[in-house]
C-alpha positions as CSV (number, residue, x, y, z in Angstrom):
1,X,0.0,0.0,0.0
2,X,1.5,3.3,-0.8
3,X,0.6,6.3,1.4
4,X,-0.4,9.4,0.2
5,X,1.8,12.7,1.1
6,X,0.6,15.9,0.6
7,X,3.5,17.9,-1.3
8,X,6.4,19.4,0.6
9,X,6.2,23.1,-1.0
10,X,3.6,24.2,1.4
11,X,5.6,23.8,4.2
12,X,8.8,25.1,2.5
13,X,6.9,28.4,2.2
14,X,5.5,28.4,5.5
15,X,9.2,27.9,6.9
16,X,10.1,30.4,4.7
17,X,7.6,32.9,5.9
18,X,8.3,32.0,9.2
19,X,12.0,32.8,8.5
20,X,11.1,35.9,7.0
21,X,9.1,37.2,9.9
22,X,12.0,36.7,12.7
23,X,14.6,37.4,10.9
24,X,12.8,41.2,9.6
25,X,13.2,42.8,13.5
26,X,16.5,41.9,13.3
27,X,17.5,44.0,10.3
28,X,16.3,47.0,11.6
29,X,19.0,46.9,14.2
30,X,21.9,48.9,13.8
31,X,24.2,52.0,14.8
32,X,22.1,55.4,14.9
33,X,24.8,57.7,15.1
34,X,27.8,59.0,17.9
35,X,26.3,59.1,21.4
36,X,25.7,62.6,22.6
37,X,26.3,63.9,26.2
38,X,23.0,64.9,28.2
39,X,21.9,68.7,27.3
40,X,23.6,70.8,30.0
41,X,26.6,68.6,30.6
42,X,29.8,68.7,28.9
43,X,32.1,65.7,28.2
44,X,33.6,64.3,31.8
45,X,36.9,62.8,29.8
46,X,40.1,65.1,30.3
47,X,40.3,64.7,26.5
48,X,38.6,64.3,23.2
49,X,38.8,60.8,21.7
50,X,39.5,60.4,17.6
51,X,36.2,59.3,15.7
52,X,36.5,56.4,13.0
């Protein structure tokens, strides 16, 4: 007797998907610019530091 199996691209897509939609927050992470001191405050280091 042979069994019947449903195709295997639904669930390719769905794990697709599903790859798609955890991995999308992730991109949106990143490096928003040089940290700024508090308004009012100046810097507390005795020097300034080189930016890359």
């Amino acid at each position: 007797m042979s069994r019947n199996r449903s195709p295997a691209w639904p669930r390719l897509i769905l794990a697709g998907l599903l790859l798609l939609a955890l991995a999308a927050p992730l991109a949106a992470c990143g490096k928003r610019g040089q940290p700024l001191p508090p308004e009012g405050s100046g810097s507390t280091y005795p020097r300034s530091y080189p930016t890359r």
